[in-house]
N, CA, C and O atoms as a Tripos MOL2 file, in Angstrom:
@<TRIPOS>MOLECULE
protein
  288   287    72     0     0
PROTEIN
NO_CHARGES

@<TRIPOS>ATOM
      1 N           0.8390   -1.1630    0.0000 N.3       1 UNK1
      2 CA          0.0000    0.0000    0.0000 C.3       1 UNK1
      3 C           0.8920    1.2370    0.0000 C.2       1 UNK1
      4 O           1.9400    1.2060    0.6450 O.2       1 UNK1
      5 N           0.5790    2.2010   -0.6070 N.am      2 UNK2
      6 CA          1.0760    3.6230   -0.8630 C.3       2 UNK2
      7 C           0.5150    4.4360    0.5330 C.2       2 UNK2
      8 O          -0.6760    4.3970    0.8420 O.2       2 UNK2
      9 N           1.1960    4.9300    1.0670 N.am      3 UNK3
     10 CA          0.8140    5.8160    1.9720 C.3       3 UNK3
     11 C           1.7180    7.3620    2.0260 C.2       3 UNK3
     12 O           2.9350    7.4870    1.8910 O.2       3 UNK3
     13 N           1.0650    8.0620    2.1800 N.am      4 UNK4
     14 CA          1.3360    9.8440    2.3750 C.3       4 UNK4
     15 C           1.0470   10.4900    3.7410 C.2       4 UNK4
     16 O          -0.0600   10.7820    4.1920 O.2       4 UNK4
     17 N           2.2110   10.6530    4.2960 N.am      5 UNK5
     18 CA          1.6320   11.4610    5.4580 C.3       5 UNK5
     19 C           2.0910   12.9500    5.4000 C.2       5 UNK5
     20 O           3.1040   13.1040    4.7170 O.2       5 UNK5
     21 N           1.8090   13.5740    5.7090 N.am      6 UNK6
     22 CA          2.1470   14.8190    5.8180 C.3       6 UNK6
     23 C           2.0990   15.9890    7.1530 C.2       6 UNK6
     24 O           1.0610   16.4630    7.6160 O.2       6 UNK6
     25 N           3.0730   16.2060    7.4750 N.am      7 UNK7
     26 CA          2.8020   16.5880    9.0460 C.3       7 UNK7
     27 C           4.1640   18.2250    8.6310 C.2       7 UNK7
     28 O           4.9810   18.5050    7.7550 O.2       7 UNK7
     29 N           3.6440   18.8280    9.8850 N.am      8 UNK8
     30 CA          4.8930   19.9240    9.7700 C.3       8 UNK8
     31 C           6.0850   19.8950   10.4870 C.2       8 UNK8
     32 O           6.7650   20.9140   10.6040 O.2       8 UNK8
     33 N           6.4150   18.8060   10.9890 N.am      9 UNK9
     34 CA          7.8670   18.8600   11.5320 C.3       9 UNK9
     35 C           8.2930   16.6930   11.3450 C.2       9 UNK9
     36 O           7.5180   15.7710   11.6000 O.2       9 UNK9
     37 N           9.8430   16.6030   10.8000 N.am     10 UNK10
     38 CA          9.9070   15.6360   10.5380 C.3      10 UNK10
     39 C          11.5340   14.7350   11.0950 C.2      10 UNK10
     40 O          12.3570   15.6440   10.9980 O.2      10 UNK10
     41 N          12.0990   13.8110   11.4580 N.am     11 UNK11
     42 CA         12.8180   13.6400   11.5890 C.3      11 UNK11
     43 C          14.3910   14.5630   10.6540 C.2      11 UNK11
     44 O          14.7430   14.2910    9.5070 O.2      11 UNK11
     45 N          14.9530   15.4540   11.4210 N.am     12 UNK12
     46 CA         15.7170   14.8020   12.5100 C.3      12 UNK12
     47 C          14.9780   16.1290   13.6800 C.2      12 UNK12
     48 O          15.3840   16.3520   14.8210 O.2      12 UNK12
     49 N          13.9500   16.7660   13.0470 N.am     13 UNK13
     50 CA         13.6700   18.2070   13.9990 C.3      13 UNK13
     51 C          13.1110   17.2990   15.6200 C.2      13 UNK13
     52 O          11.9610   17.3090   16.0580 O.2      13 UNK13
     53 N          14.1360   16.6910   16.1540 N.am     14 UNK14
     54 CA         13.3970   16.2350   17.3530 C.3      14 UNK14
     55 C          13.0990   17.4040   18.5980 C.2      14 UNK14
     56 O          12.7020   17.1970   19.7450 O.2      14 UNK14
     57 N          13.3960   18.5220   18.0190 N.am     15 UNK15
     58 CA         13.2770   19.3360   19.4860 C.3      15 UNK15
     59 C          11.9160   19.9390   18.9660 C.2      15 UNK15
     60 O          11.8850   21.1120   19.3390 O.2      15 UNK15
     61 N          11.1710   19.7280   18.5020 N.am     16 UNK16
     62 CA          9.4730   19.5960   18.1050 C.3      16 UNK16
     63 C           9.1100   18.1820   19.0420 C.2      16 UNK16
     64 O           7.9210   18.1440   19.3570 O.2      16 UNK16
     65 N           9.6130   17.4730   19.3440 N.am     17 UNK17
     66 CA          8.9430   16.3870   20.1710 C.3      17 UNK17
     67 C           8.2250   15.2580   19.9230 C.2      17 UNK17
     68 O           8.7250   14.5250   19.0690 O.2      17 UNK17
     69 N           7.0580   14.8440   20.4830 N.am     18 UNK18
     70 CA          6.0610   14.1960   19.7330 C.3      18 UNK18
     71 C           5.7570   14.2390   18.3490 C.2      18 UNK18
     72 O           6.5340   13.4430   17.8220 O.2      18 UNK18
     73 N           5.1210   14.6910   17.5930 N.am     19 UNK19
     74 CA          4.7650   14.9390   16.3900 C.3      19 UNK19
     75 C           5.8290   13.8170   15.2920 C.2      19 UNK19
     76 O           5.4850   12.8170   14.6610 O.2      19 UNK19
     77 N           7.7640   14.7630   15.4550 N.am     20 UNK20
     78 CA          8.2780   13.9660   14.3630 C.3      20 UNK20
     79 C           8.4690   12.6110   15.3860 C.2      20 UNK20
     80 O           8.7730   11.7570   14.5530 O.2      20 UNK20
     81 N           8.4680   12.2330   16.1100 N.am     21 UNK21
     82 CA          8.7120   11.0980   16.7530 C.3      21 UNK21
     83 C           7.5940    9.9080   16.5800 C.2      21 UNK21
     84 O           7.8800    8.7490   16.2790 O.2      21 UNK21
     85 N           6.6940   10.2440   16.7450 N.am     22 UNK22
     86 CA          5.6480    9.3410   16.5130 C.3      22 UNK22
     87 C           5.4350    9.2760   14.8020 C.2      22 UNK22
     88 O           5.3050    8.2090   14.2030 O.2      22 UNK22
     89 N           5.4250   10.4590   14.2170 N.am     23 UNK23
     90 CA          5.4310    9.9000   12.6500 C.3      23 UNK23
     91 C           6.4760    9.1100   11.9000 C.2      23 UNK23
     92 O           6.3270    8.4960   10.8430 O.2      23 UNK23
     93 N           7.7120    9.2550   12.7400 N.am     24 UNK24
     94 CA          9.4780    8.4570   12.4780 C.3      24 UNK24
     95 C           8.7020    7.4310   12.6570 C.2      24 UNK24
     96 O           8.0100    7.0290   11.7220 O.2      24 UNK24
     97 N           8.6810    6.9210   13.6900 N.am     25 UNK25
     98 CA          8.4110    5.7790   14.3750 C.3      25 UNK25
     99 C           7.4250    4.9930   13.1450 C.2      25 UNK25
    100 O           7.9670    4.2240   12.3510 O.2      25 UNK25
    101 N           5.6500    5.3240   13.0690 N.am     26 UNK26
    102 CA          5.1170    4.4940   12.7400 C.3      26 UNK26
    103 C           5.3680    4.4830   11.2950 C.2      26 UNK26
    104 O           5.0950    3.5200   10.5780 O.2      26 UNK26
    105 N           5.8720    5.5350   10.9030 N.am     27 UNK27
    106 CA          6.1200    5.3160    9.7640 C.3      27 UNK27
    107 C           7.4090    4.4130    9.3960 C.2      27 UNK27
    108 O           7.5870    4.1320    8.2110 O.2      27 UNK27
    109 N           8.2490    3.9850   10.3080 N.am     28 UNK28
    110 CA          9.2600    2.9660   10.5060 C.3      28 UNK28
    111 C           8.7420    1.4630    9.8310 C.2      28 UNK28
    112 O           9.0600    0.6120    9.0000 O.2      28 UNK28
    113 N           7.5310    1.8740   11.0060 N.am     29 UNK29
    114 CA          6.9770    0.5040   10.9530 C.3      29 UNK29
    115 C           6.1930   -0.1390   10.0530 C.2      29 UNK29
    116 O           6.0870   -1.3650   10.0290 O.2      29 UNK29
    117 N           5.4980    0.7820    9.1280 N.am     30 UNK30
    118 CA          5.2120    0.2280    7.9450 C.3      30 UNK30
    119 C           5.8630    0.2870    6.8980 C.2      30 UNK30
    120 O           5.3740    0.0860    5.7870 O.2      30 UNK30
    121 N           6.9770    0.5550    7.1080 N.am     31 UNK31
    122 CA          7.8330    0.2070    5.7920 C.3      31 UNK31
    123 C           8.4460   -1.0490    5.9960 C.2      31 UNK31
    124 O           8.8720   -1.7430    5.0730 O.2      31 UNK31
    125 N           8.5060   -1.4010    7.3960 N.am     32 UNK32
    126 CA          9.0470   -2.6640    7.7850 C.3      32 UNK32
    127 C           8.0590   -3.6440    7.7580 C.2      32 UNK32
    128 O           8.2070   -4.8480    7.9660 O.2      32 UNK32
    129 N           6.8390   -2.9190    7.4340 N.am     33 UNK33
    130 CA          5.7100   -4.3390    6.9220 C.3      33 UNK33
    131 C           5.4510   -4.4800    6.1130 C.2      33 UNK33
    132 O           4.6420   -5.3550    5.8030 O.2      33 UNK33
    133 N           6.2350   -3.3510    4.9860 N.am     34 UNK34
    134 CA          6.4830   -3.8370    3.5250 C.3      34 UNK34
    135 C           5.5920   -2.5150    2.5760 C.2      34 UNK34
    136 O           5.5920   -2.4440    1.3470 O.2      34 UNK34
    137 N           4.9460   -1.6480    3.4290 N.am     35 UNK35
    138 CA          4.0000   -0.3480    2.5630 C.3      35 UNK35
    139 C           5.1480    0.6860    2.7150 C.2      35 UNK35
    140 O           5.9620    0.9070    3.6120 O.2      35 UNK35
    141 N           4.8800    1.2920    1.3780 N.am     36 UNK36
    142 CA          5.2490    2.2130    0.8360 C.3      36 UNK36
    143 C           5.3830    3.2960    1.2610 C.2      36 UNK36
    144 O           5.1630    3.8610    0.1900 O.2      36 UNK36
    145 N           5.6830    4.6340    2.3920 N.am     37 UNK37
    146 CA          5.5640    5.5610    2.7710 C.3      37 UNK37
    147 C           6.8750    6.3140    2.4950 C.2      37 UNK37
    148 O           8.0810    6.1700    2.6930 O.2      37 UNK37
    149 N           5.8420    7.3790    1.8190 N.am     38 UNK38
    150 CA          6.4490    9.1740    2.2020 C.3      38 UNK38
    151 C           5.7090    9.8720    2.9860 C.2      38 UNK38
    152 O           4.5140    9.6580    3.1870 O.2      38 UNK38
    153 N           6.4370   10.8370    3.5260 N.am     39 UNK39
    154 CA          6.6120   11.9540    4.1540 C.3      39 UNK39
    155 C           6.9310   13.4000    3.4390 C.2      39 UNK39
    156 O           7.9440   13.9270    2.9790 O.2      39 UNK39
    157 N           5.4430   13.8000    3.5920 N.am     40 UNK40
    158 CA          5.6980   15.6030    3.2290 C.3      40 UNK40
    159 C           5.6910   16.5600    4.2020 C.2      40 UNK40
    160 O           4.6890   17.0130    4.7560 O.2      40 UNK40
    161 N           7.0410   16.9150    4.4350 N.am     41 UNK41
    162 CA          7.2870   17.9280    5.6720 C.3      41 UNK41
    163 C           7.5640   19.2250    5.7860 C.2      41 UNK41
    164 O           7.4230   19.6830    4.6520 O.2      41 UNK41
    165 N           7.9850   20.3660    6.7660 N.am     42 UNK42
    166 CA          8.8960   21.1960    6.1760 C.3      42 UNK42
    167 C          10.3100   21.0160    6.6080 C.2      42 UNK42
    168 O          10.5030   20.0880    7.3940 O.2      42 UNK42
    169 N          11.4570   21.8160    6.1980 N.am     43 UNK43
    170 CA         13.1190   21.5990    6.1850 C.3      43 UNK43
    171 C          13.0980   22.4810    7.7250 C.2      43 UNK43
    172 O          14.1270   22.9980    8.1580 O.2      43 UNK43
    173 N          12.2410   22.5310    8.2000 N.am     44 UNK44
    174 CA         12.3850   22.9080    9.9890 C.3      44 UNK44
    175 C          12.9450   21.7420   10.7780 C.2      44 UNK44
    176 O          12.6190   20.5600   10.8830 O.2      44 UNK44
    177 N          14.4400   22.9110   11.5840 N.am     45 UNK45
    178 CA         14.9950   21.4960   12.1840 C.3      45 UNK45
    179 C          14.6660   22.1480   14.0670 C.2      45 UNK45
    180 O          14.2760   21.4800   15.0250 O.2      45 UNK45
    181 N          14.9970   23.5760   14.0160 N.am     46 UNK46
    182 CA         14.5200   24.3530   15.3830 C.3      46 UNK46
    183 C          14.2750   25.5340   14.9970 C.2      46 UNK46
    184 O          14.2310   25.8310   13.8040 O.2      46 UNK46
    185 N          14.0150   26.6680   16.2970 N.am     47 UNK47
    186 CA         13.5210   27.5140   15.6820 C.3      47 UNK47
    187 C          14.4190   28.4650   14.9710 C.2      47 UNK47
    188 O          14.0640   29.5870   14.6120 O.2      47 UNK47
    189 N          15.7910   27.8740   14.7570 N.am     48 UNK48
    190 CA         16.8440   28.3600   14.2620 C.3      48 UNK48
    191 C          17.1950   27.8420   12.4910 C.2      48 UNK48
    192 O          17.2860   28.3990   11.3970 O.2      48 UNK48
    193 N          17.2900   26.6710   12.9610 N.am     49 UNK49
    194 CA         17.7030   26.0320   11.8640 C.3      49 UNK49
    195 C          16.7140   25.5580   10.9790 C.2      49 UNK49
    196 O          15.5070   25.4580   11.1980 O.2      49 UNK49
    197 N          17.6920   25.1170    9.3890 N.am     50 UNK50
    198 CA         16.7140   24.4390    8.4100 C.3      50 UNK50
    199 C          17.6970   23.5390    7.8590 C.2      50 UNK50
    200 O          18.8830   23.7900    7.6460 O.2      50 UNK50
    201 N          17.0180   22.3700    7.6330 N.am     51 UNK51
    202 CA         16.9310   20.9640    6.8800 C.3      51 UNK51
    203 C          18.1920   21.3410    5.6110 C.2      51 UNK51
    204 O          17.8680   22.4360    5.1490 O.2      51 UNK51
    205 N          18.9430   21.0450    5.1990 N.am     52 UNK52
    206 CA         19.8340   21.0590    4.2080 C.3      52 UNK52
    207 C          19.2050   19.8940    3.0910 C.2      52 UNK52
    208 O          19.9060   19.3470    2.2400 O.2      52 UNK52
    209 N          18.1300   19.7070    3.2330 N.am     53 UNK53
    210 CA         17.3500   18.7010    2.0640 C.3      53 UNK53
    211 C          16.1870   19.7760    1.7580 C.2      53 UNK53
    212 O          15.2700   19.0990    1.2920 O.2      53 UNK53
    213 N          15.8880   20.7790    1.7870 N.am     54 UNK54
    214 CA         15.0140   21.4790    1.3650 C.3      54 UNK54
    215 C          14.8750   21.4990    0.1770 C.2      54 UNK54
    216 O          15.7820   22.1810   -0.3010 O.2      54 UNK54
    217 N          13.9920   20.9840   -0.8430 N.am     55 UNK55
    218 CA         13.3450   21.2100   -1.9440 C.3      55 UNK55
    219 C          13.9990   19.9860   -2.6120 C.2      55 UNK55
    220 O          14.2550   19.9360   -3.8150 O.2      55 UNK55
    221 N          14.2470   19.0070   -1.7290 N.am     56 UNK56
    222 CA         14.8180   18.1620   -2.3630 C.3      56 UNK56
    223 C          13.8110   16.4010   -1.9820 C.2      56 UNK56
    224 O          12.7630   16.6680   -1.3930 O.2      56 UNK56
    225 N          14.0050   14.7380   -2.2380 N.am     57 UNK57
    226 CA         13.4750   13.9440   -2.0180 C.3      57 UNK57
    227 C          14.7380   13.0560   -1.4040 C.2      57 UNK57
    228 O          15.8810   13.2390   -1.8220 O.2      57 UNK57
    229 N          14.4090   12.0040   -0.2950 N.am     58 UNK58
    230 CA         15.4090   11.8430    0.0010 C.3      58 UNK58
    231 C          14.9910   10.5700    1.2430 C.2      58 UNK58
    232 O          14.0760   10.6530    2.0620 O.2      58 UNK58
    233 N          15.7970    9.6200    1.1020 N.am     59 UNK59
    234 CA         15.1170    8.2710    2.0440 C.3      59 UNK59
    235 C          15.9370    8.3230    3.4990 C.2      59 UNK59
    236 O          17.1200    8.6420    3.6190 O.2      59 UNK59
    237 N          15.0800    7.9570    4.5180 N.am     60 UNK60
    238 CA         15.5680    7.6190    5.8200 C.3      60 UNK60
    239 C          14.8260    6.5460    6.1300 C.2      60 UNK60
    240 O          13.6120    6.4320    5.9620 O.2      60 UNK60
    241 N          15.5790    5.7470    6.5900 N.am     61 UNK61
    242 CA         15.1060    3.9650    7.0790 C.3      61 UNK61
    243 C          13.8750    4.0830    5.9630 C.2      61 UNK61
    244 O          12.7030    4.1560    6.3310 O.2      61 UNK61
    245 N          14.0760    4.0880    5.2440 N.am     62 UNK62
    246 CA         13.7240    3.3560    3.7610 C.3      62 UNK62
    247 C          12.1080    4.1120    3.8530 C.2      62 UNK62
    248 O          11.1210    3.4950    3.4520 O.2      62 UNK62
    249 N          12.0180    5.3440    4.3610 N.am     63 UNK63
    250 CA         10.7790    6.4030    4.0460 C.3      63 UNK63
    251 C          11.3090    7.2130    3.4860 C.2      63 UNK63
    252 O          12.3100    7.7750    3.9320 O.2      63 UNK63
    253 N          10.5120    7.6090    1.8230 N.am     64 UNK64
    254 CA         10.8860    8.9760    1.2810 C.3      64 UNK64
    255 C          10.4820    9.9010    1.8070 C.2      64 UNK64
    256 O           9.2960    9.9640    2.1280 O.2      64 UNK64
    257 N          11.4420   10.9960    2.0760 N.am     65 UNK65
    258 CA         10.9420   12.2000    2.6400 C.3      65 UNK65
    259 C          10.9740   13.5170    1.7940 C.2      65 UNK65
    260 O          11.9690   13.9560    1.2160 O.2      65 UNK65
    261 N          10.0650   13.9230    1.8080 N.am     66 UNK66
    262 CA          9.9380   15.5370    0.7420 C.3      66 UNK66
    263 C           9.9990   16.4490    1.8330 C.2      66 UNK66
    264 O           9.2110   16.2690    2.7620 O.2      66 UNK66
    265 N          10.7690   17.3590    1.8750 N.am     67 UNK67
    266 CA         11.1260   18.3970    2.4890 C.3      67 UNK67
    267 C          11.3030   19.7130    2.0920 C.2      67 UNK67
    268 O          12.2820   19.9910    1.4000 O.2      67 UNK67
    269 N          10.1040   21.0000    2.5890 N.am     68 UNK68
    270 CA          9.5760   21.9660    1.8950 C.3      68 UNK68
    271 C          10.4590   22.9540    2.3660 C.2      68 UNK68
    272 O          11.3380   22.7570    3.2050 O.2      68 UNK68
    273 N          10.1730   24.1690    1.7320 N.am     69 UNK69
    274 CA         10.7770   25.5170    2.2440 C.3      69 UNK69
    275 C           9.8080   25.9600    2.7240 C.2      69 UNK69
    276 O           8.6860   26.0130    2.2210 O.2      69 UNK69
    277 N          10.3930   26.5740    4.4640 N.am     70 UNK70
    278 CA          8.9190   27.3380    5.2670 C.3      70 UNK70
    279 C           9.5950   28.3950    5.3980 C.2      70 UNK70
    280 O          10.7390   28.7430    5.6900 O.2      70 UNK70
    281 N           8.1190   29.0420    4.9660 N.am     71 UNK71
    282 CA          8.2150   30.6150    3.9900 C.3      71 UNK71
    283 C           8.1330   31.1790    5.9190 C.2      71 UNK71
    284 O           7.4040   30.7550    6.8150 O.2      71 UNK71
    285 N           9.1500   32.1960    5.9440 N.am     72 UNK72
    286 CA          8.4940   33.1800    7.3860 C.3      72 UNK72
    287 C           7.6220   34.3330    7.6110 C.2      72 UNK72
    288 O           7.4000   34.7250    8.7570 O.2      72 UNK72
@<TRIPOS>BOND
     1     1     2 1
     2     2     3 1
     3     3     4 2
     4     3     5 am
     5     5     6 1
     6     6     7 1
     7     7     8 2
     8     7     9 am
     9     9    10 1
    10    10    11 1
    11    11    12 2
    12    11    13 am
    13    13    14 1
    14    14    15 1
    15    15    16 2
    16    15    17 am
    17    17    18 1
    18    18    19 1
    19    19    20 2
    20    19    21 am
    21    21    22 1
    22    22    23 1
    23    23    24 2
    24    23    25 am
    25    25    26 1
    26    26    27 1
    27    27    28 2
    28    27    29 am
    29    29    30 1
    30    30    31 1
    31    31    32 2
    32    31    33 am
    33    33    34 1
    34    34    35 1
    35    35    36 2
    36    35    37 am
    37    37    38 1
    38    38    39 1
    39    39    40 2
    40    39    41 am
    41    41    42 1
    42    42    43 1
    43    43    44 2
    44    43    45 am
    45    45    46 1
    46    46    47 1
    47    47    48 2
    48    47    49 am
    49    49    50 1
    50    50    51 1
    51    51    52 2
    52    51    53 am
    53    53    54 1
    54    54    55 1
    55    55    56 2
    56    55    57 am
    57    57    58 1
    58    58    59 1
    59    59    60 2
    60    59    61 am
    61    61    62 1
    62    62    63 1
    63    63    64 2
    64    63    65 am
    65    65    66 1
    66    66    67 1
    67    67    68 2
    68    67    69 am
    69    69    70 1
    70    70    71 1
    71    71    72 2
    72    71    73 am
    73    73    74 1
    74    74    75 1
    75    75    76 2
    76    75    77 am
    77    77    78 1
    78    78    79 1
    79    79    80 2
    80    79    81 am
    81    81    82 1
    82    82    83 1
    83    83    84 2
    84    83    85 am
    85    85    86 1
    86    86    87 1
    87    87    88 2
    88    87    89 am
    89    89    90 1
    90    90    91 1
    91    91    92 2
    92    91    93 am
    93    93    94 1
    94    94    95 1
    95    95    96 2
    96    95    97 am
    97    97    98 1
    98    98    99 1
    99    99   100 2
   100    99   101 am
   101   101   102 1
   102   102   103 1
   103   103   104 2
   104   103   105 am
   105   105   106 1
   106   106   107 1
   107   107   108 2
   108   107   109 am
   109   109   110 1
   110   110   111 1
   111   111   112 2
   112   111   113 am
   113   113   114 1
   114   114   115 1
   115   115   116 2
   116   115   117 am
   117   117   118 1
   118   118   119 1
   119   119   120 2
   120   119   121 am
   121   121   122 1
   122   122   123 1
   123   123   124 2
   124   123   125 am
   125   125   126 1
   126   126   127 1
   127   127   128 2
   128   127   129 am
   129   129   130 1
   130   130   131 1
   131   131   132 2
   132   131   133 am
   133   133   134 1
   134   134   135 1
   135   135   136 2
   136   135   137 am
   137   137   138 1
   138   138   139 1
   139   139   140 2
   140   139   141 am
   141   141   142 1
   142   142   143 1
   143   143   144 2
   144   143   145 am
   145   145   146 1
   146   146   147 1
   147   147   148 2
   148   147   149 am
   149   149   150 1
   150   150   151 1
   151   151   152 2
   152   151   153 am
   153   153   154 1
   154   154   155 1
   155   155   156 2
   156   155   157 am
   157   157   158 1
   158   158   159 1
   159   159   160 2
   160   159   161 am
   161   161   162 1
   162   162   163 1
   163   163   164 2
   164   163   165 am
   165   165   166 1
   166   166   167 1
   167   167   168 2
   168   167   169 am
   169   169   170 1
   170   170   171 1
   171   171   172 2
   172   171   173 am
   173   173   174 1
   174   174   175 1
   175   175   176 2
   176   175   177 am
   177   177   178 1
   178   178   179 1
   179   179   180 2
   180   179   181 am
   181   181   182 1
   182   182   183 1
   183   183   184 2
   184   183   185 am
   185   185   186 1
   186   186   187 1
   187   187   188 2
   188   187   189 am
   189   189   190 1
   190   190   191 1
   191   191   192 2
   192   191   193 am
   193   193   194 1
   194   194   195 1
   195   195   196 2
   196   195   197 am
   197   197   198 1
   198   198   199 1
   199   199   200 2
   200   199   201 am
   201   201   202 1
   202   202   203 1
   203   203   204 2
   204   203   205 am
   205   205   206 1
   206   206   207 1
   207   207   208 2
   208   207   209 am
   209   209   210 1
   210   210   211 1
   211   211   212 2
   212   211   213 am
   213   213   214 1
   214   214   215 1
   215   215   216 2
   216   215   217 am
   217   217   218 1
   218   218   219 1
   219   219   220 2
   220   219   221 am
   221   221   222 1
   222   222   223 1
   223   223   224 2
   224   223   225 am
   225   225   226 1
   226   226   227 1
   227   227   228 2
   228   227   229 am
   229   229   230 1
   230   230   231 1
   231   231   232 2
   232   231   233 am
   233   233   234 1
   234   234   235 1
   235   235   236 2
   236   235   237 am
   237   237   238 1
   238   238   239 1
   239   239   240 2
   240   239   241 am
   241   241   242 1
   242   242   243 1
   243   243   244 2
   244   243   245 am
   245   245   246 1
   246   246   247 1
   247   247   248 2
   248   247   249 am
   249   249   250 1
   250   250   251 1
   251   251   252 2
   252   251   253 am
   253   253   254 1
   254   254   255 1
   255   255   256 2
   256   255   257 am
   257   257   258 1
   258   258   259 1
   259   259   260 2
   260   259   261 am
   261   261   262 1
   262   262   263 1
   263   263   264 2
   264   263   265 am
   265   265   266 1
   266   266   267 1
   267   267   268 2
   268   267   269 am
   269   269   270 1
   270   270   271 1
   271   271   272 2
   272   271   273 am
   273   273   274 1
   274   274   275 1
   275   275   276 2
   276   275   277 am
   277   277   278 1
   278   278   279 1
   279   279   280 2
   280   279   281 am
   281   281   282 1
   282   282   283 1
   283   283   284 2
   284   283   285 am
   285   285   286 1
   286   286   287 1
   287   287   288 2
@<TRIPOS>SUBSTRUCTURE
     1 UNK1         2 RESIDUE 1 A UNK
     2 UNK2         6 RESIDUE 1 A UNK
     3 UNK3        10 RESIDUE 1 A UNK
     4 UNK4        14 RESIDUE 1 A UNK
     5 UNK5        18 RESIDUE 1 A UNK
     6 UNK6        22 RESIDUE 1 A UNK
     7 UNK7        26 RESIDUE 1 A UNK
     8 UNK8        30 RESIDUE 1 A UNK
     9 UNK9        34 RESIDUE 1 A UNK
    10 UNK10       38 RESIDUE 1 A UNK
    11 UNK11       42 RESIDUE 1 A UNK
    12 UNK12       46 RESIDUE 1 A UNK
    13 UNK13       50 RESIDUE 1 A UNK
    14 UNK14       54 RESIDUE 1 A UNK
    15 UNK15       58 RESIDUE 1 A UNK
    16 UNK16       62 RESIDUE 1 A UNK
    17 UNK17       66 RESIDUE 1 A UNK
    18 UNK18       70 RESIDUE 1 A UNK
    19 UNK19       74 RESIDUE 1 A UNK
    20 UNK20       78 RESIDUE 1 A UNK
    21 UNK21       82 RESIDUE 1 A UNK
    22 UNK22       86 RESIDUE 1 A UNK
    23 UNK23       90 RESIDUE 1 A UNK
    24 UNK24       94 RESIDUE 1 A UNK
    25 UNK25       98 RESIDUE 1 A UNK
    26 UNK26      102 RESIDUE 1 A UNK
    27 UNK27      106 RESIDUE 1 A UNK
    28 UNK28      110 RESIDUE 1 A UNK
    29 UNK29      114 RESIDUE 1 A UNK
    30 UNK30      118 RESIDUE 1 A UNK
    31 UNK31      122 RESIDUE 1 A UNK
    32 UNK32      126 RESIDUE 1 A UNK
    33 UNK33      130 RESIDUE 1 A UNK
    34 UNK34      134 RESIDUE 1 A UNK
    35 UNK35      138 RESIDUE 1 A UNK
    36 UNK36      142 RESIDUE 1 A UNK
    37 UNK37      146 RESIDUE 1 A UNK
    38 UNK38      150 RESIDUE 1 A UNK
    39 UNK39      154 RESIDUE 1 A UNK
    40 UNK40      158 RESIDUE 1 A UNK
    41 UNK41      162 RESIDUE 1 A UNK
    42 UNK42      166 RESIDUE 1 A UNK
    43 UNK43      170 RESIDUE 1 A UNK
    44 UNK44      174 RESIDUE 1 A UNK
    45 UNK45      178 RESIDUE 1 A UNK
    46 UNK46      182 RESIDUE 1 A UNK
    47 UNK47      186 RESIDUE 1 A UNK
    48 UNK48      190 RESIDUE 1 A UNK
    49 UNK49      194 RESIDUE 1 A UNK
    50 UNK50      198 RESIDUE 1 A UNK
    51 UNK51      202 RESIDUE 1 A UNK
    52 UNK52      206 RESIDUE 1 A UNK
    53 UNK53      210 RESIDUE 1 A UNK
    54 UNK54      214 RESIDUE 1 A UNK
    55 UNK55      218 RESIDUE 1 A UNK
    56 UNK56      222 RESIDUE 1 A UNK
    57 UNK57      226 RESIDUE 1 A UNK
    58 UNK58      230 RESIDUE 1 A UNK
    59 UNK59      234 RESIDUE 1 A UNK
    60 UNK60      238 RESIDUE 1 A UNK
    61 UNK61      242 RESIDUE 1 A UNK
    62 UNK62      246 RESIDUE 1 A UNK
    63 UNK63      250 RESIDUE 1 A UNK
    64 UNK64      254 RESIDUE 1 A UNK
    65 UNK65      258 RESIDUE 1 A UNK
    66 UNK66      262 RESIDUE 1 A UNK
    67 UNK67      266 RESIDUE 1 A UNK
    68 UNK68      270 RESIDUE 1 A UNK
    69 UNK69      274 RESIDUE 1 A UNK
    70 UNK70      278 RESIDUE 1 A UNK
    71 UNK71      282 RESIDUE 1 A UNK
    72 UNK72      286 RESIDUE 1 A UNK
């Protein structure tokens, strides 16, 4: 199965908390049950930093991740 999630903060932004942690996670887990998942996020890593994958596609533990530019 194809799956899309889309949330606004994504691994590695762990100082957002919950949110990318629980979407890392289950989304871990269905790739490890064999479905298909991406991730559409933004390149927010804190309230400082940004993602050096911005505007780019790009796999972690075997989830594609799309990673946006957040406009301020």
């Amino acid at each position: 199965m194809k799956i899309l999630q889309v949330v606004p903060y994504f691994y590695p932004a762990w100082a957002y908390g919950g949110i990318p942690r629980v979407v890392y996670e289950l989304s871990r887990e269905m790739v490890r049950k064999g479905h298909d998942v991406t991730v559409y996020t933004t390149d927010v890593l804190d309230q400082d930093k940004r993602c050096d994958q911005s505007g780019r596609e790009t796999k972690v533990d075997g989830i594609t991740v799309r990673y946006f530019q957040k406009h301020q």
